[in-house]
Each structure stands twice: as C-alpha cells, then as structure tokens.
TILUMTOR-279687 format. One line per field, with one value per residue: x, y, z of N, C-alpha, C in turn; residue number from 1. Coordinates in steps of 0.2 Angstrom, whole numbers. Each point is the difference from the previous one (the first is absolute). Layout:
N
n_east	c(X, ...)
n_north	c(Y, ...)
n_up	c(Z, ...)
ca_east	c(X, ...)
ca_north	c(Y, ...)
ca_up	c(Z, ...)
c_east	c(X, ...)
c_north	c(Y, ...)
c_up	c(Z, ...)
num	c(NUM, ...)
! end
This chain:
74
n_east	c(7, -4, 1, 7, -7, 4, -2, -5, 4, -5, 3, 5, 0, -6, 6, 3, -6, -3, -3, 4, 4, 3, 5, -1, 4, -1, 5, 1, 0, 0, 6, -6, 7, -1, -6, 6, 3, 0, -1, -8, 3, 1, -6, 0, 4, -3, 1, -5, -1, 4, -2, -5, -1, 0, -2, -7, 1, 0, -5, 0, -5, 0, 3, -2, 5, -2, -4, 3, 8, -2, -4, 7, 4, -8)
n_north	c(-61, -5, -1, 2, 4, -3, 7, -2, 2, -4, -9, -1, 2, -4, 2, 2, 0, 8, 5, 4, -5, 6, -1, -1, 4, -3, 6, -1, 3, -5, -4, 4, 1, -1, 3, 4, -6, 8, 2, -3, -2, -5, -1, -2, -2, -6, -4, -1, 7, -1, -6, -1, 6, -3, -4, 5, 1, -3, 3, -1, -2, 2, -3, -6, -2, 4, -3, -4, 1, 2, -4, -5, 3, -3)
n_up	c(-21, 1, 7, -3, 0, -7, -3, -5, -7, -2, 3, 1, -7, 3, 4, -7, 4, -6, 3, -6, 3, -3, -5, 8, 6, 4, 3, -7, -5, -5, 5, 6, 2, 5, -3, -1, -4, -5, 7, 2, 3, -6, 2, 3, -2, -4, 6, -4, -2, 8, 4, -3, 4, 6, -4, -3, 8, 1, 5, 5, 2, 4, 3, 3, -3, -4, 4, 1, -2, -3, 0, 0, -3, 1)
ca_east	c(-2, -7, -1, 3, 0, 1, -5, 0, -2, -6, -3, 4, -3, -7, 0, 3, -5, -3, -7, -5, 2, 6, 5, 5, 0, -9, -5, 0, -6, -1, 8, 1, 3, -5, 1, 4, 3, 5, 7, 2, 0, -6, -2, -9, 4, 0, 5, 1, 1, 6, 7, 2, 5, 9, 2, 3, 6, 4, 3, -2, -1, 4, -5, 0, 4, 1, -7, 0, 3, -5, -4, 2, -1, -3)
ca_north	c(-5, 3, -7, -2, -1, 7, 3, 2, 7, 4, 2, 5, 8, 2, 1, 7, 4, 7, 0, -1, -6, 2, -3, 5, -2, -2, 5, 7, 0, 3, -1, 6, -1, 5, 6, 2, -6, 0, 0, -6, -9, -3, -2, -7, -4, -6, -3, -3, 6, 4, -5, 0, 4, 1, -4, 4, 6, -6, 0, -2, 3, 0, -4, 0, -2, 6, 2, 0, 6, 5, -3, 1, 6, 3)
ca_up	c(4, 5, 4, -2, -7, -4, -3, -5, 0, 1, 7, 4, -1, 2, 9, 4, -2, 8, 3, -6, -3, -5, 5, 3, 8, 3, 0, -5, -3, -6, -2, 0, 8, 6, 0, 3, 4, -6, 2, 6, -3, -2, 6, 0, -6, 1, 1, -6, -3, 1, -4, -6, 1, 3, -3, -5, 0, 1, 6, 7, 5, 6, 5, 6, 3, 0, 4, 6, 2, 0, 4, 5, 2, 0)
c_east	c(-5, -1, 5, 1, 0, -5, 2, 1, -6, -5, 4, -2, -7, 1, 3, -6, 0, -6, -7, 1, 7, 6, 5, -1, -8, -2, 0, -8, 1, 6, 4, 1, -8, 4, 4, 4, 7, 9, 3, 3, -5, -2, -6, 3, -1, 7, 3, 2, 7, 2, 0, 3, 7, 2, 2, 7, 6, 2, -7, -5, 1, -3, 1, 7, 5, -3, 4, 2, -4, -5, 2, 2, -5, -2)
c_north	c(1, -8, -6, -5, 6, 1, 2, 9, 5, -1, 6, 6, 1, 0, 8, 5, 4, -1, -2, -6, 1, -2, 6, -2, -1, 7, 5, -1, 2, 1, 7, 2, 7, 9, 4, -4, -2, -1, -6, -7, -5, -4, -5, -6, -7, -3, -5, 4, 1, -7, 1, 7, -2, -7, 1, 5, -7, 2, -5, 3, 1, -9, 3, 2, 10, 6, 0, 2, 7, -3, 0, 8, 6, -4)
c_up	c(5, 3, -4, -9, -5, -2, -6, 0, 1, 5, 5, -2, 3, 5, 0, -7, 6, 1, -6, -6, -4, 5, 3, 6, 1, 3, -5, -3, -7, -4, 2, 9, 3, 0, 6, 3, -5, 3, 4, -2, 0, 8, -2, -4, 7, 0, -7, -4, 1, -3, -8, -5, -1, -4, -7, -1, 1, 8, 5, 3, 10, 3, 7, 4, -3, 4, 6, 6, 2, 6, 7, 5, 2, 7)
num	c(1, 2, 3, 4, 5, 6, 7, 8, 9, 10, 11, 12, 13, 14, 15, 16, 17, 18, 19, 20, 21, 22, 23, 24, 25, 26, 27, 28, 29, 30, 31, 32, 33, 34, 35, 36, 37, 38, 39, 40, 41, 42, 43, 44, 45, 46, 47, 48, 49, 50, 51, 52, 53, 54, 55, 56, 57, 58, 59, 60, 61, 62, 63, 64, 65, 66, 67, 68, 69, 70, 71, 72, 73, 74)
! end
C-alpha cells in the first residue's frame, strides 16, 4: 500500500532497491550488506521495507502508542 492505494507487485518491488539499483536495504551495494557490518543488524531499511517486512512475518510494526511509554519516561 502507498498513499492508500495498492501496488502492484512490481510497482512495490522498484522501492526496495540498493545504491546500485539490485534489490536490498537503500544502503548495500550490489545485494551485498557494508564491509565489516557481517555481525550488525540490517539498518538504512525504508519505513516501506520494514512494514512490508513485518507484514510478510504476519507481525506489526510499533506505533506511536508503543513509543510512548518510553517517551514519557524520558
């Protein structure tokens, strides 16, 4: 979904491209994560990346209302 309308499957696949166009998070390169970065978690991922992530895993993403708690205490 994008401004509430569905995407086709190949529009939704021309948003989760790397630096070199191949499809992966927006900062790899070449389908290939940044040197010495074999141990970290995936990072740079488009808010479109993670939802359709967490829709594939049949989970959620946090809202605001998970936040805040945290929020508040700070």
């Amino acid at each position: 979904m994008k401004n509430g309308s569905q995407l086709s499957w190949e529009e939704a696949m021309s948003y989760f491209k790397d630096q070199t166009g191949n499809f992966g998070p927006a900062n790899w390169s070449s389908g290939i994560f940044p040197t010495g970065e074999d141990q970290y978690p995936v990072s740079g991922i488009s808010w479109y990346e993670a939802a359709a992530y967490a829709e594939f895993s049949h989970k959620s993403l946090p809202t605001l209302y998970h936040w805040l708690p945290l929020l508040i205490a700070f």
